[in-house]
C-alpha positions in Angstrom: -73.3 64.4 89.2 -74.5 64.7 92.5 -76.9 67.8 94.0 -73.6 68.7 96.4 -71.4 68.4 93.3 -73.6 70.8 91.0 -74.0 73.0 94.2 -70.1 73.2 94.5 -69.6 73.7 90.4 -71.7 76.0 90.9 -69.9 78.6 93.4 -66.7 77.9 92.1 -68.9 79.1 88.4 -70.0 82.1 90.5 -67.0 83.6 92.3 -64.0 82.4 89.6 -65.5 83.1 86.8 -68.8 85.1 86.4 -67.8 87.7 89.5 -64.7 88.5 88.0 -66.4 88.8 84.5 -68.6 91.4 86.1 -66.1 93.2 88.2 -63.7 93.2 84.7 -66.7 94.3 83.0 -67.2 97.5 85.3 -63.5 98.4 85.3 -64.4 102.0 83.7 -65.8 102.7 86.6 -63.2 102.6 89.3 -62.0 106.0 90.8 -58.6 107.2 89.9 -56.1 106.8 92.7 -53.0 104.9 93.3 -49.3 104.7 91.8 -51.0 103.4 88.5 -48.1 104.2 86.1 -45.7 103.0 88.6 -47.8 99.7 88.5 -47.7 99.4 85.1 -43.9 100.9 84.0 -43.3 97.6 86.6 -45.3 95.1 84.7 -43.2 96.0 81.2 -39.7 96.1 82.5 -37.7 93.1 82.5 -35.9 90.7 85.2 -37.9 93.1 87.5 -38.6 92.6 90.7 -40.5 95.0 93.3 -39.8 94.2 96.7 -43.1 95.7 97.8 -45.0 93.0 96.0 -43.0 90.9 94.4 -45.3 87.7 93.5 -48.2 90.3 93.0 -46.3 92.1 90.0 -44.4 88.6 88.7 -47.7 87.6 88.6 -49.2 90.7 86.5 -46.1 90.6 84.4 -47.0 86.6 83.7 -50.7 87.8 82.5 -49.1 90.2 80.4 -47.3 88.1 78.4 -49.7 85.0 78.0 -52.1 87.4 76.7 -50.3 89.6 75.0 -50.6 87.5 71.5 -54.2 88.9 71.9 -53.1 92.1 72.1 -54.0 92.8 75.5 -52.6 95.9 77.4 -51.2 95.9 80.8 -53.4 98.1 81.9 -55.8 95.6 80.8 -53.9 92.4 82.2 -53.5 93.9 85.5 -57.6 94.6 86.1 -57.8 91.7 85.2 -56.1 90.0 88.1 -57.5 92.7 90.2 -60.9 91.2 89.2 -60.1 87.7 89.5 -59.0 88.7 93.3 -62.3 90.1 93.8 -64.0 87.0 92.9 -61.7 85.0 95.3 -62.3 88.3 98.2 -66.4 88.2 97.6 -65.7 84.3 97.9 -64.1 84.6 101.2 -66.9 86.8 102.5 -69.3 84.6 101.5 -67.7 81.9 103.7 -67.4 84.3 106.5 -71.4 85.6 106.5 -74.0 85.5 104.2 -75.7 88.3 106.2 -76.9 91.2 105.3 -75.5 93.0 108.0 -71.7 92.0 107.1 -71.5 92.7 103.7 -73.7 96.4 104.0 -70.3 98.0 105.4 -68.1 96.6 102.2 -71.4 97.3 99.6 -71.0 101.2 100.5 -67.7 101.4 101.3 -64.7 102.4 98.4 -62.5 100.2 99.3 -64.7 97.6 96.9 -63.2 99.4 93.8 -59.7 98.3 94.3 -61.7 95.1 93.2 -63.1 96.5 90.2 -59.9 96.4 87.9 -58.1 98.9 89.8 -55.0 98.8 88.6 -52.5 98.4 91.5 -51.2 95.9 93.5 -53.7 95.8 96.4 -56.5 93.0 95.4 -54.6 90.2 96.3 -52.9 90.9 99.4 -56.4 92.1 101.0 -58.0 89.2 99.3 -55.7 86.4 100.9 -55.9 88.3 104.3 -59.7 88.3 104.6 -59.3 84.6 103.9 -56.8 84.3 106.5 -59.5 85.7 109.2 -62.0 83.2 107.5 -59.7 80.2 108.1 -58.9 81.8 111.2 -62.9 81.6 112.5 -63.5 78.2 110.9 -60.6 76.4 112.8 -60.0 77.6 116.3 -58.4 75.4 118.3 -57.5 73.2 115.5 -53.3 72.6 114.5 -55.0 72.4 110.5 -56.6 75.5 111.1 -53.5 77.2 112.6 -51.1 76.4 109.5 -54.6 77.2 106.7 -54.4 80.5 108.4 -50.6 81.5 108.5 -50.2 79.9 104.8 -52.8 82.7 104.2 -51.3 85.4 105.5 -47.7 83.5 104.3 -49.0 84.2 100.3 -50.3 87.8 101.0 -47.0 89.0 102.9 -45.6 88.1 99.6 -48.0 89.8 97.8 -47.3 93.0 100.0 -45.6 93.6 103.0 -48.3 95.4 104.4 -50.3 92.4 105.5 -47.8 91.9 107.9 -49.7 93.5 110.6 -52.3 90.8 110.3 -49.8 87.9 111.8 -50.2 89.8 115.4 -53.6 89.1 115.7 -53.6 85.5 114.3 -50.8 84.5 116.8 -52.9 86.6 119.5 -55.9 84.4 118.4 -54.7 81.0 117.9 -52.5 80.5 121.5 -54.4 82.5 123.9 -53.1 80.0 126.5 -49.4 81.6 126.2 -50.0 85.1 126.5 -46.7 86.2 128.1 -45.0 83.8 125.1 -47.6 85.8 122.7 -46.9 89.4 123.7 -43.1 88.4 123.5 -44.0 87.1 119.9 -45.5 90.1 119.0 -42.8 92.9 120.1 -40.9 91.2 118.3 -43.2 91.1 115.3 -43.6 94.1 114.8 -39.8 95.6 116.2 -39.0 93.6 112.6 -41.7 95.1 110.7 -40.6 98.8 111.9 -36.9 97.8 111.3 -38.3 96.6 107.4 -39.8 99.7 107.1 -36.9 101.9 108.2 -35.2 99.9 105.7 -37.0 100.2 102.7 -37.5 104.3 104.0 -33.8 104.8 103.7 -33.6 103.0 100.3 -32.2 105.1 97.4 -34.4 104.9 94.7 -33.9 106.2 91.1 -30.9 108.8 92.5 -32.9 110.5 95.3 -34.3 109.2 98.8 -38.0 108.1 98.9 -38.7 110.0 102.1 -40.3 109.3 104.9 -43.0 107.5 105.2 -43.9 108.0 108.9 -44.9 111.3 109.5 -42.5 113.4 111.1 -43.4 115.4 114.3 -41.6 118.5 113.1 -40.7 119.4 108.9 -37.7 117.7 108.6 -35.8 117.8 104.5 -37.7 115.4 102.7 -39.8 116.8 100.1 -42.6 114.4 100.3 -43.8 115.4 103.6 -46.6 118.0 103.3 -47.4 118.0 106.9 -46.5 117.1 110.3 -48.3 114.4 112.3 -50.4 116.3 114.5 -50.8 119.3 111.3 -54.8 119.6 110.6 -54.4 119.1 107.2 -53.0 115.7 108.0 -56.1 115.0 110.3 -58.8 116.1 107.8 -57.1 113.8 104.8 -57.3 110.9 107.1 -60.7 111.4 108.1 -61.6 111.3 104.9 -59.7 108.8 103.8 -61.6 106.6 106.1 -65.3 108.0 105.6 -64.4 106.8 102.1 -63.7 103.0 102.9 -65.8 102.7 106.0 -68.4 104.8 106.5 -70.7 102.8 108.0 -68.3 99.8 109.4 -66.7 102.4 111.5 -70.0 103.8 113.1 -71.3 100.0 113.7 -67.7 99.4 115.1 -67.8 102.3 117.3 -71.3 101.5 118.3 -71.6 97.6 119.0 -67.9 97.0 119.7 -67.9 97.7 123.2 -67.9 94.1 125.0 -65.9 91.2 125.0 -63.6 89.9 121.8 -63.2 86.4 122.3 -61.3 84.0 120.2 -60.7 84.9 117.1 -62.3 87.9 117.5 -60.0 88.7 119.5 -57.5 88.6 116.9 -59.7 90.7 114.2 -60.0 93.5 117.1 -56.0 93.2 117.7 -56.0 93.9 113.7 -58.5 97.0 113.4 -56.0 98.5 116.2 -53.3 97.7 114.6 -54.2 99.0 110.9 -56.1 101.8 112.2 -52.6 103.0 114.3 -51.0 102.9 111.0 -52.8 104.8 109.5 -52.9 107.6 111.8 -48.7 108.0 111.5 -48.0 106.7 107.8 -47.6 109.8 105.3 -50.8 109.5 102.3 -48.0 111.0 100.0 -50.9 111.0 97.7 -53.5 113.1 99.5 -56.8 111.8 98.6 -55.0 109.4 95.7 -53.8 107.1 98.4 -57.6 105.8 99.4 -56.3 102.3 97.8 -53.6 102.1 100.5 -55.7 103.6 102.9 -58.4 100.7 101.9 -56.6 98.0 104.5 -57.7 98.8 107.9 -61.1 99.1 106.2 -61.2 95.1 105.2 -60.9 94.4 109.1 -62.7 97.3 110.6 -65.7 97.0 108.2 -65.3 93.2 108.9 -65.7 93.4 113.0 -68.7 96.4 112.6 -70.1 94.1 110.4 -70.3 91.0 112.5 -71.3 92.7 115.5 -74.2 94.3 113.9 -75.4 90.7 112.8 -74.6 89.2 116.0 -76.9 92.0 117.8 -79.4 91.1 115.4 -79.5 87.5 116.4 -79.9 88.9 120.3 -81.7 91.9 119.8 -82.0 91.9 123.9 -79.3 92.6 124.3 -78.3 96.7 124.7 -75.3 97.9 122.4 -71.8 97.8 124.3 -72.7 94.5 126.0 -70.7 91.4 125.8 -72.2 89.1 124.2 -71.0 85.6 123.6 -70.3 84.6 120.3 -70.1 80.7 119.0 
């Protein structure tokens, strides 16, 4: 076998199989949070299917029952695949930067745990989209790079509707020549992702209404809004919220991000703005619970304060908040 050959066994060795081993491994140590026994009561029901994340739980509910003749758990079956998407997410970080400076922001942020068997139906969706931005970077300009990318974020928007505010920000990226054509693309983008949501809010679940998700500017009848939008309360959960998943990424954002985002940058900043916007309006029914959810503008955000911290390194003349221009 050749050196590149071992090189390449390898990796795959590393991220499929011996990351996973160690984030399955850990699993006891992953913070409570999340609609667990939701996740689960899913994963043993029947001709089930969750419209949220449909080839996420077919996919837990498949583990389950291969492994179940060894007495496996679903619990059990469903860290697993959450530790098996961490091998693939660490994988796709990898590819993106091996420098320090990116992965510091995702080494002290929570939002890593949701890797570490956490038993919900986020790993793979964030997963796939963080290899969406990675395709993304490798192949501007280039049609093969275009359809990598959007068969990406294709798999995760199956995985969980959420990643749906990732297509704006490819599409922004990837025809930058069109822009009227793009902003069209867009409205419409996410007019269809507001009118999904409105859809799924007014969905009668189990005999009663699920509530609102959005946060309503004045208390309305639904019983699962403890707050208003602009409420303190509201304001302090979400600030923490984030201090838990970014903590630093959103200081080296804040700090290094003034400039120019060109290219597919572009596209990653168009993301933080977009996640970041939902998470100021959507409802963390579970208070402090919901840091899982609350996990996805983290990928991007501590992404981009990542990169820009490496990328002053490499041009430590130039003064934070200057453009600098990025290859």
């Amino acid at each position: 076998m050749s050196p590149f050959m071992l090189k390449k066994t390898a990796w795959i060795c590393l991220f499929v199989i011996l990351v996973p081993a160690l984030l399955f491994h850990l699993r006891h140590l992953r913070p409570s949070g999340g609609d667990t026994a939701d996740t689960l009561s899913r994963v043993e029901s029947s001709f089930y299917l969750f419209l949220h994340a449909p080839m996420v739980t077919a996919g837990h509910r498949a583990l389950w029952l291969g492994l179940d003749r060894w007495n496996w758990t679903p619990a059990e079956c469903v860290s697993l695949s959450s530790s098996l998407a961490g091998g693939f997410f660490f994988a796709a970080l990898f590819r993106f930067s091996r420098s320090l400076c990116v992965w510091l922001p995702f080494l002290l942020s929570k939002s890593i745990f949701i890797f570490l068997g956490h038993v919900e139906n986020y790993a793979w969706p964030f997963a796939l989209s963080l290899w969406a931005v990675v395709v993304l970077k490798e192949s501007m300009g280039q049609r093969k790079g275009a359809r990598g990318c959007f068969i990406f974020l294709g798999l995760a928007a199956v995985c969980h509707p959420i990643t749906l505010m990732a297509w704006p920000g490819a599409i922004y990226a990837l025809y930058p020549w069109r822009r009227k054509t793009v902003i069209v693309i867009l409205v419409a983008i996410i007019s269809l992702f507001g009118l999904a949501n409105l859809l799924l809010i007014t969905l009668e679940t189990a005999g009663h209404f699920q509530g609102q998700w959005i946060l309503p500017l004045a208390h309305g009848e639904q019983p699962l809004n403890r707050y208003t939008l602009f409420s303190s309360q509201h304001w302090w959960e979400v600030f923490v919220l984030h201090a838990l998943n970014m903590p630093l990424g959103i200081l080296l954002l804040m700090y290094f991000g003034w400039g120019r985002w060109n290219g597919w940058q572009g596209g990653l900043i168009l993301t933080v703005c977009l996640t970041l916007a939902w998470s100021m309006v959507w409802d963390p029914t579970l208070s402090y619970d919901d840091w899982d959810l609350f996990a996805w503008p983290a990928i991007f955000v501590n992404l981009a304060g990542g990169w820009r911290w490496a990328q002053s390194r490499k041009a430590p003349h130039a003064p934070a908040g200057s453009p600098l221009d990025f290859q």
